[in-house]
C-alpha positions in Angstrom: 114.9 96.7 82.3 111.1 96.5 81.7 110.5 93.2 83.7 113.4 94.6 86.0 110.8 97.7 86.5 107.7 95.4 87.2 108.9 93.4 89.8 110.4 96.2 91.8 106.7 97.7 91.1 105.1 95.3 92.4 107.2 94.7 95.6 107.0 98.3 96.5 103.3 98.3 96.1 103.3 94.3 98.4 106.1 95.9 101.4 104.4 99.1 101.1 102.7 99.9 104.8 99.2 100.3 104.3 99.2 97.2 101.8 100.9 94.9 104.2 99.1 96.0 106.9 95.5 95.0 104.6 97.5 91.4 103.6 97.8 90.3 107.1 94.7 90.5 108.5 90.8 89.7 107.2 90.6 93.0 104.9 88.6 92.9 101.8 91.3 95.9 100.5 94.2 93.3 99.1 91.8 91.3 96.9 90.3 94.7 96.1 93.5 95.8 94.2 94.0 92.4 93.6 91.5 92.8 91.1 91.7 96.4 90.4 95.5 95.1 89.2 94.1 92.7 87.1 91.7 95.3 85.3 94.8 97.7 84.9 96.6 94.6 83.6 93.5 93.9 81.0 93.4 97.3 79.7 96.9 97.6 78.6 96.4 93.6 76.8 93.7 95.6 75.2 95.9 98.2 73.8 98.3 96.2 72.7 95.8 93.6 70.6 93.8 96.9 69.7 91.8 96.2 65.9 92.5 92.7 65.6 89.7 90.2 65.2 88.4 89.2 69.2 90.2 92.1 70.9 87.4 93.7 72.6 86.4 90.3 74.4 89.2 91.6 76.9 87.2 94.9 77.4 84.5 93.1 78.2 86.5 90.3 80.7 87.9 93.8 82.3 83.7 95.0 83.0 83.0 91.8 84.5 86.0 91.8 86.8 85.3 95.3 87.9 81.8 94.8 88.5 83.0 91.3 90.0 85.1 93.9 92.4 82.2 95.8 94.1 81.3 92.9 95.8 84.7 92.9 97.5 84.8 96.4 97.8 84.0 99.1 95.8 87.3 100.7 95.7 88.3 98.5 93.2 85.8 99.7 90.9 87.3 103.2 91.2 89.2 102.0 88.1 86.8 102.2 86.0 86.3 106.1 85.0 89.7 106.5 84.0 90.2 103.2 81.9 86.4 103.7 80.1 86.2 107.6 80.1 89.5 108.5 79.0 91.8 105.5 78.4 89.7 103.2 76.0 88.5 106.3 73.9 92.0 107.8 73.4 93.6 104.1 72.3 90.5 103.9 70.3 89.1 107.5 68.9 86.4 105.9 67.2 84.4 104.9 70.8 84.6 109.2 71.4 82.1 109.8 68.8 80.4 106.8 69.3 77.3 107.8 71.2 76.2 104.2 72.3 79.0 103.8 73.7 78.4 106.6 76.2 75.1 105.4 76.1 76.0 102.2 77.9 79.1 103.7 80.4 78.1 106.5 81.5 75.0 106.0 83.1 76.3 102.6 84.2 79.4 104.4 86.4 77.1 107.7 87.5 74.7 104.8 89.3 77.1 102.5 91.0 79.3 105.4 92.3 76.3 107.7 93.8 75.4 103.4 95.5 71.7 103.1 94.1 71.7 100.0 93.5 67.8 99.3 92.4 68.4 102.0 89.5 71.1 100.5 88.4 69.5 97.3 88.0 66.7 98.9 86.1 69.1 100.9 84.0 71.6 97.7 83.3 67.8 96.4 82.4 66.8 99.0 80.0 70.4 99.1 78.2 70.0 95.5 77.9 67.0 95.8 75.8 68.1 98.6 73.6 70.7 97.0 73.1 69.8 93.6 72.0 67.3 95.3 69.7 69.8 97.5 68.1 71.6 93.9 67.5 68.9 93.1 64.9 68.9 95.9 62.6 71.0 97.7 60.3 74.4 96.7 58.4 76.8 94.5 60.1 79.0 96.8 61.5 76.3 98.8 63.1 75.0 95.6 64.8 78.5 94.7 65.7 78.5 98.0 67.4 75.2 97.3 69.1 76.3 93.7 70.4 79.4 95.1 72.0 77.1 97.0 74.1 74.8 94.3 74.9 77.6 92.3 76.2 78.7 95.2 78.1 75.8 95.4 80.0 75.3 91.9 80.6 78.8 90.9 81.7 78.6 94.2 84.3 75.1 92.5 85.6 76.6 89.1 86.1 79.8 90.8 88.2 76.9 92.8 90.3 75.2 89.5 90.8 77.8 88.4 93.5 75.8 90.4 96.1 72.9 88.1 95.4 75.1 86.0 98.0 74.6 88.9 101.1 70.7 88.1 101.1 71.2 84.1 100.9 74.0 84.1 103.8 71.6 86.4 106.2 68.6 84.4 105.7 70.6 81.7 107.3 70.9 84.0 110.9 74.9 84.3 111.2 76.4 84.9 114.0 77.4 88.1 112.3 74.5 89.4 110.9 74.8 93.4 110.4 71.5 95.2 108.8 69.7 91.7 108.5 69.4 92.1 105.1 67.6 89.4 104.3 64.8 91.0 102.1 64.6 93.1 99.4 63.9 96.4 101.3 66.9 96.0 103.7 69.2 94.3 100.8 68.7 97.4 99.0 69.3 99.4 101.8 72.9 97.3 102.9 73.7 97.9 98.8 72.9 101.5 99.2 75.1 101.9 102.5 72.1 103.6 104.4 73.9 102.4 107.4 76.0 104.8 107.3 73.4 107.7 107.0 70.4 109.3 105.1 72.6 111.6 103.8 74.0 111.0 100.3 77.8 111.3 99.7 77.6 113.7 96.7 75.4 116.1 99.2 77.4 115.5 102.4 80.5 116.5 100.3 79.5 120.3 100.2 79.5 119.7 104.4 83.1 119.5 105.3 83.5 117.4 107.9 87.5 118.5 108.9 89.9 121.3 107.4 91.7 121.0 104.6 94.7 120.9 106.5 93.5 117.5 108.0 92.7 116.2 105.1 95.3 116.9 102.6 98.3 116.9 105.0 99.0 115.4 108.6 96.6 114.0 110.5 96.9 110.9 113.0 93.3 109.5 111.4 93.3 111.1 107.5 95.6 113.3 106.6 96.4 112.0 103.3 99.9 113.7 102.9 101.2 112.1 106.2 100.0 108.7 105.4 101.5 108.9 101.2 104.7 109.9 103.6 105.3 106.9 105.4 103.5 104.5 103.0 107.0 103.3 101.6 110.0 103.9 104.0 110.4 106.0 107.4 109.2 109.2 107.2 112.6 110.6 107.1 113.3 108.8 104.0 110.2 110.4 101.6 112.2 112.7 99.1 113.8 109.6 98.2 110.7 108.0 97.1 108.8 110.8 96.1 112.1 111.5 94.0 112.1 107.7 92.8 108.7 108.0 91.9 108.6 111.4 90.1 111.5 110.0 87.6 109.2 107.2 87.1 106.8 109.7 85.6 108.8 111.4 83.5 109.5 107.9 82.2 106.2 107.0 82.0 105.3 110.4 79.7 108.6 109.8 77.5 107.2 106.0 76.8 104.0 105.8 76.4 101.5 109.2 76.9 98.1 107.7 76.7 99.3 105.5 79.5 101.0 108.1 81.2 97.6 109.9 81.1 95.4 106.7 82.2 98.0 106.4 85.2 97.9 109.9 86.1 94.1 110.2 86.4 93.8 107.1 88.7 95.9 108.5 90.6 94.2 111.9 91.1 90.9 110.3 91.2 92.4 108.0 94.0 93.4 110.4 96.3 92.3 114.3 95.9 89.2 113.3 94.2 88.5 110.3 97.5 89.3 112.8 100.0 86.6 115.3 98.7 84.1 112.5 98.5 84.9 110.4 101.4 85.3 114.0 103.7 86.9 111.8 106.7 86.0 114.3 110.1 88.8 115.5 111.8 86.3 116.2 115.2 86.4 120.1 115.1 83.4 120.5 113.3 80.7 119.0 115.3 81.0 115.3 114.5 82.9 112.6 116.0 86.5 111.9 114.9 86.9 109.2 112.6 87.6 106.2 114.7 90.5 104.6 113.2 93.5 105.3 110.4 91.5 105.5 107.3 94.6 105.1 105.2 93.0 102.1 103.3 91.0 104.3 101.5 94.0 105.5 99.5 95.1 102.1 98.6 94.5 102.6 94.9 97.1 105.5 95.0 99.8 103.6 96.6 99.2 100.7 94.3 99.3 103.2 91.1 102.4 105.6 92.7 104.4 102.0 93.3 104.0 101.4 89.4 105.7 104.5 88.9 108.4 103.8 91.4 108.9 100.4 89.5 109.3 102.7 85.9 111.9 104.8 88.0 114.0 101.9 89.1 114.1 101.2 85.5 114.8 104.9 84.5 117.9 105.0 86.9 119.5 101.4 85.6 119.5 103.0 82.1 121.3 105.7 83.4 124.0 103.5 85.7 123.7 101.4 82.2 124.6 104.1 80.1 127.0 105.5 82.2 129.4 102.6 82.6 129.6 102.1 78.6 130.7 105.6 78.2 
């Protein structure tokens, strides 16, 4: 029932419309989740291998892909909070109360997510440092402690180091050249996304840009209820899925709750916490109407709600199961 389960997951999340629609054209959004996928994948080997000898090389292969990811698109990286702020410190309780721990991911996440990139290299720097250094003193475990953070940082520099390619390609004058950022000042600035504004994201938040109608329910361009809607079958058809999907979550939290919970926040973070943050204008409030479907932003949603679609198919065949043997 279990593999059953994953493969109907994962052709909901393929057939579903905004994915399709991202596979099928030159989008960055398919090898996104591609990626974020293979992180959500990672953690769960994790849990599984948890305490034995070499386990938390996978935690380390699962920073470098998601830092890998921002340079595809930095949706993917969205992953991140809830597998190293909640899900790796309730598998393991000992990383809670392990303040270098937090020493190393928090600051790591806060600068990649506000997009200041030059601080995060000279964070990743400083952490580096600290943490090599911590490598040489004290008992063994303590060191161990201290070289699980070094690699931490290190492996989350390499993944960043894709973008090194942006600066190369412009020097070379493409055809396509946007922001010409082809020294340091303007490659900061293309990292940074001053393109799109002066204006940081966190401040432009408190500015709402549409109403909350617009961007919670129905809208042609954002509405973030309309497009969840449609994302799987006609519109007409949604209580089915939503129905398909909610027994998968009552699945989910009789299986396995940390799981459930790690699930659960990706989702939330992937769509009421994107809305807030990305603050899509609906064009009544002074600034111009988004100019195409932003339904790719929610992506990481569809891919996590089509997971628990796949543990509902499962849920209903042990019922038809149980059923016909009495």
């Amino acid at each position: 029932l279990g593999m059953v389960g994953g493969v109907a997951a994962g052709l909901f999340m393929a057939f579903s419309d905004t994915y399709w629609s991202n596979t099928v054209e030159a989008e960055v959004y398919a090898p996104a989740m591609f990626l974020m996928v293979l992180a959500l994948w990672l953690a769960l080997r994790w849990q599984e291998v948890h305490g034995e000898r070499g386990g938390d090389s996978i935690l380390l292969v699962l920073v470098y892909v998601l830092f890998l990811g921002i340079g595809v698109h930095q949706t993917a990286f969205l992953a991140y909070f809830p597998l190293f702020w909640l899900f790796v410190v309730i598998v393991d309780r000992e990383r809670l109360f392990d303040w270098r721990y937090w020493l190393v991911t928090l600051p790591l996440g806060i600068v990649i997510v506000i997009s200041l990139a030059e601080p995060f290299m000279v964070v990743a720097g400083v952490l580096l440092v600290i943490s090599f250094m911590g490598m040489e003193v004290g008992s063994k475990a303590y060191r161990q402690r201290w070289r699980f953070c070094f690699w931490f940082v290190l492996l989350a520099l390499l993944g960043y180091t894709l973008q090194a390619f942006i600066p190369l390609r412009s020097a070379l004058d493409p055809a396509i050249d946007e922001n010409n950022p082809d020294n340091w000042e303007r490659f900061m600035a293309y990292l940074e996304r001053k393109q799109y504004g002066q204006t940081s994201m966190l401040e432009g938040m408190f500015r709402r840009k549409g109403s909350w109608l617009s961007q919670f329910g129905v809208h042609r361009r954002m509405g973030y209820w309309g497009f969840f809607r449609q994302g799987w079958a006609p519109v007409s058809w949604w209580p089915l899925v939503v129905g398909v999907g909610l027994l998968g979550m009552v699945v989910g939290w009789l299986r396995e709750r940390r799981r459930w919970l790690f699930l659960m926040a990706l989702m939330v973070l992937c769509s009421f916490v994107v809305v807030l943050w990305m603050n899509f204008s609906d064009g009544t409030r002074g600034v111009q109407l988004e100019v195409r479907d932003r339904d790719y932003f929610f992506t990481p949603t569809y891919v996590a709600f089509s997971l628990w679609m796949g543990l509902g198919v499962s849920g209903l065949l042990w019922l038809v199961l149980r059923y016909l043997k009495g």
